[in-house]
N, C-alpha and C positions, 0 to 999 in steps of 0.2 A: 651507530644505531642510537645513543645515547642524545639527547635534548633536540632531537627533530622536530623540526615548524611543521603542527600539522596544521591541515586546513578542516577546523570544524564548528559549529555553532556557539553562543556562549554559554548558554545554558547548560550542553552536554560537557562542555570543560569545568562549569560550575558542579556538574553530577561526579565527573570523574575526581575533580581535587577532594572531593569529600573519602575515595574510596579510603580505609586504615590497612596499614599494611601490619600492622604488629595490634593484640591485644583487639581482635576481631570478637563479634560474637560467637561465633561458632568455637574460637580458641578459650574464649575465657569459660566456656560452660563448661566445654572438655576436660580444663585443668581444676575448676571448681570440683567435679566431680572427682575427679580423681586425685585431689589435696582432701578434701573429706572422707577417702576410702584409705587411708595412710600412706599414697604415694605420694614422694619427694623428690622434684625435680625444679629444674633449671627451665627458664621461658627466655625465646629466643638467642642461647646459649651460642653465643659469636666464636667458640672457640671450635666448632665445629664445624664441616663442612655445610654450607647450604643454609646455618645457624637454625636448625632447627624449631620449630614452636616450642615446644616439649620435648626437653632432655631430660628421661632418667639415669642421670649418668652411673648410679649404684648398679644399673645391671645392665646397662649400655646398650638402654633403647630410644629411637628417636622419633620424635610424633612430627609429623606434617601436617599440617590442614591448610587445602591448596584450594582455590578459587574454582570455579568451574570454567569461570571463564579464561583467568590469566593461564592457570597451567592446560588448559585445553582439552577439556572432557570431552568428547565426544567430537572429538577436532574432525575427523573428515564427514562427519555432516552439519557441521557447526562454519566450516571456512568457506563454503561456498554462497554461504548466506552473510557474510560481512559486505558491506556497502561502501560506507564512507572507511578513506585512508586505508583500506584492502591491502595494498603491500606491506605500509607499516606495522599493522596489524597480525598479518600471517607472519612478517620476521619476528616480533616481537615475541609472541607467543610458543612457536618453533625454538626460538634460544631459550624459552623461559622453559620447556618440555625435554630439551636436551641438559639442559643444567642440572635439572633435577634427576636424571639419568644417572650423571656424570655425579652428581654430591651419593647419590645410592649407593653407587658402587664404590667411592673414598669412603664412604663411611662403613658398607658393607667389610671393604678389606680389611678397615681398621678393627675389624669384631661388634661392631654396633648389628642393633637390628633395626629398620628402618619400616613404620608404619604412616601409609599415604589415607589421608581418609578424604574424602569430597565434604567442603563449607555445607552443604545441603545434608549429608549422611549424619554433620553433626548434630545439626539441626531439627530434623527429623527424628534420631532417636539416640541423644548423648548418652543416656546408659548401654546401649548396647557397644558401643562405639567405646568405650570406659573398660568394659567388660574384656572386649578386643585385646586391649593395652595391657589389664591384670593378664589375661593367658597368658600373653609374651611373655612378660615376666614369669611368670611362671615355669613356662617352657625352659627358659635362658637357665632359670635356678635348677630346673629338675636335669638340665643335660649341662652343670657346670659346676665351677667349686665354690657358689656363692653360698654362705649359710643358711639351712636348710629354713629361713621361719616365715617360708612363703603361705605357708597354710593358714598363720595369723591375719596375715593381709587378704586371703581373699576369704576366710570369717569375716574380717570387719567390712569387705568389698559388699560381699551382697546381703540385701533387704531381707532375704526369705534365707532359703537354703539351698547357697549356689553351689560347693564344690566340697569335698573335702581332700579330693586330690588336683593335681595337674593336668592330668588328662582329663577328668570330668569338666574340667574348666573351660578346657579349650574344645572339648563337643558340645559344653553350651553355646561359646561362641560361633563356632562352626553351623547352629542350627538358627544364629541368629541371621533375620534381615540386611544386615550390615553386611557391604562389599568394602573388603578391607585389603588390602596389600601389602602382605608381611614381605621381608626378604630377611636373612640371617646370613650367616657366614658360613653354614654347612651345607645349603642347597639353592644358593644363588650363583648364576649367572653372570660375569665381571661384561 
């Protein structure tokens, strides 16, 4: 699959060299915001499967922010409408949707929790997306033996008056716009 001659204009190969694969905008708002709210993590953190965007490795959750296009949002009505290089493209894509499967569930076994959000969700609305990230953590501290000073973090997390427990955190998230894809180690799927 790897360094295939495609056949395409130059221009579109001039649009595609530009895409960044690390240090996106959608990844830098997400971490910005969430380096401003006391959380501490690792970006692009190679030591983990699938090298994550955003590694909190203190409570071992790991943030994605996936393309719409590369990882395949809305792939069966999305594939039918590619044109040019159509095979390379549906293999491409398909390995890149299986990977990401496959790093969930390495990372799931290893006790990580594993959050997917869409470059557009971040875009759209990075505090609520932020918000998402604090729960988990939350969650992870309130059903584990991480010391208890999760309540600090999401004081300084929200603007107004977000939480002052764990569960209130995670029905605010819950009532937010944001489609988010948690998985943990207690009620995922290998």
């Amino acid at each position: 699959m790897k360094h295939q001659k495609l056949d395409t204009l130059p221009e579109i190969s001039k649009r595609m060299s530009k895409v960044k694969l690390k240090r996106g905008v959608a990844e830098s708002a997400l971490s910005k915001i969430l380096w401003h709210r006391g959380v501490r993590y690792k970006l692009n953190y190679r030591a983990l499967a699938g090298s994550p965007d955003i590694a909190i490795t203190k409570y071992k959750v790991a943030v994605f922010v996936d393309g719409e296009f590369w990882h395949g949002q809305d792939w069966e009505n999305r594939k039918p409408r590619l044109k040019r290089n159509r095979e390379y493209w549906i293999e491409k894509i398909e390995e890149n949707m299986a990977r990401d499967k496959r790093n969930d569930a390495t990372l799931t076994d290893a006790g990580w929790s594993v959050i997917r959000f869409w470059e557009k969700e971040i875009i759209k609305d990075a505090d609520a997306c932020a918000n998402a990230v604090i729960a988990e953590i939350s969650v992870r501290v309130a059903t584990s033996h991480y010391p208890d000073n999760i309540l600090k973090l999401l004081n300084s997390a929200s603007t107004a008056d977000m939480a002052s427990t764990a569960s209130t955190a995670a029905a605010a998230v819950a009532e937010s716009s944001v489609a988010y894809k948690v998985s943990n180690s207690q009620d995922s799927e290998p």
